[in-house]
N, C-alpha and C positions, 0 to 999 in steps of 0.2 A: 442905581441909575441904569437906565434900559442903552441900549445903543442909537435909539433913535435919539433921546435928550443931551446924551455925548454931543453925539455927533451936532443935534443945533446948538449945546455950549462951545462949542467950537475945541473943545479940548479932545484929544488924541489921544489913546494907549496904545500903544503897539507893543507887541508880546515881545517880551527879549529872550534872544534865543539865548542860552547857557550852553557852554561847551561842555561835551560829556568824556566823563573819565573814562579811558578803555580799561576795560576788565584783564584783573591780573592774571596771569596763566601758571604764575608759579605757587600759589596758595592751593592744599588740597580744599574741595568745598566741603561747607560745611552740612554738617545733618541738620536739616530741620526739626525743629521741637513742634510734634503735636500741639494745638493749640488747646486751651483749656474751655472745654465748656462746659462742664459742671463749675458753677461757685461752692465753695463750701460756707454752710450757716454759721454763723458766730455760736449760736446758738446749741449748737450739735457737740452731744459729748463724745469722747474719745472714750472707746474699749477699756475698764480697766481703773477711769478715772469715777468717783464720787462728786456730783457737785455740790456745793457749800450748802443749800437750799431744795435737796430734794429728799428731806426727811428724814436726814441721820444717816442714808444708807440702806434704809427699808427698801424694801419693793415699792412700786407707785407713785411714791412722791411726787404726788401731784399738788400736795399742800405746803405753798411756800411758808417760810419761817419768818413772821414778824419781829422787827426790833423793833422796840420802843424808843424812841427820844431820849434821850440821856441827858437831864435837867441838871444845874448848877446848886447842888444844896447851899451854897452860901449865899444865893439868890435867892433861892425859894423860902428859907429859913429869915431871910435878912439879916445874915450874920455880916455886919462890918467890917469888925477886926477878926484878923485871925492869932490869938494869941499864941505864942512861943511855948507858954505854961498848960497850956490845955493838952496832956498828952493823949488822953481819950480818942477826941478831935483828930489828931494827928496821925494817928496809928490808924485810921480808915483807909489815910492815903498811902501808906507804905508797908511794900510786899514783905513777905515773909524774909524775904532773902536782905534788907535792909534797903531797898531801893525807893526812890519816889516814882509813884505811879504816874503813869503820862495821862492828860488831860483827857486823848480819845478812849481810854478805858475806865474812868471816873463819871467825865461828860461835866466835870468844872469847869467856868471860864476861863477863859486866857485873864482876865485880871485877877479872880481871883485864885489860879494854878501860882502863878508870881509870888503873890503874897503867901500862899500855904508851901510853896516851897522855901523861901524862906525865912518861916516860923520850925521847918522842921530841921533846916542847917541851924538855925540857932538853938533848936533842942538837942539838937546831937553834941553843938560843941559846948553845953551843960549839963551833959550824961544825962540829961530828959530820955533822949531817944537812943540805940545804940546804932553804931554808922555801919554794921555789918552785922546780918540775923544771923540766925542758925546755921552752920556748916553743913 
């Protein structure tokens, strides 16, 4: 609203004055900090560091590193059940060290990560599988 439409609304603003705090005399002042005018890029690597994506660590690396999609073999396969007895099966999903592998380094569903995990607690507690690999 302009001051002339104020003023034929008939409504009034008048500035309020606010009392102002007197400055302390016993605090030493402070230094001001330079203000920043450079941003820095998100983008920009640090000295020293390798990024995940720029070629292993060669020089150039200008060719980013493609990943593929990581498909659900129990889907693409249309494996329904996942049996308990199929050790074959089983042994895809679990590291050497005796662990089950997690879903984001397989790229199996969450329903079917469920169900092959446990087909492989129930191989283990049938000496199917063994609950801890190689030392």
């Amino acid at each position: 609203m302009t001051e002339e439409t104020r003023a034929a609304a008939g409504s009034t603003t008048e500035a309020v004055a606010t009392p102002e705090r007197p400055e302390r005399t016993d605090r030493p002042e402070r230094a001001e900090r330079p203000e920043r005018t450079e941003r820095v890029d998100r983008g920009e690597r640090r000295p020293g560091r390798s990024s995940p994506g720029a070629g292993g660590g060669r020089e150039g690396g200008a060719r980013k590193f493609f990943r593929r999609k990581k498909v659900c073999k129990f889907c693409v396969e249309k494996i329904e059940a996942i049996n308990y007895k199929d050790v074959r099966l089983l042994q895809q999903f679990v590291a050497e060290s005796g662990k089950i592998v997690p879903r984001r380094l397989t790229g199996v569903c969450t329903p079917h990560q469920r169900r092959l995990s446990s087909a492989i607690k129930q191989a283990r507690n049938i000496a199917l599988l063994p609950f801890a690999g190689r030392a």
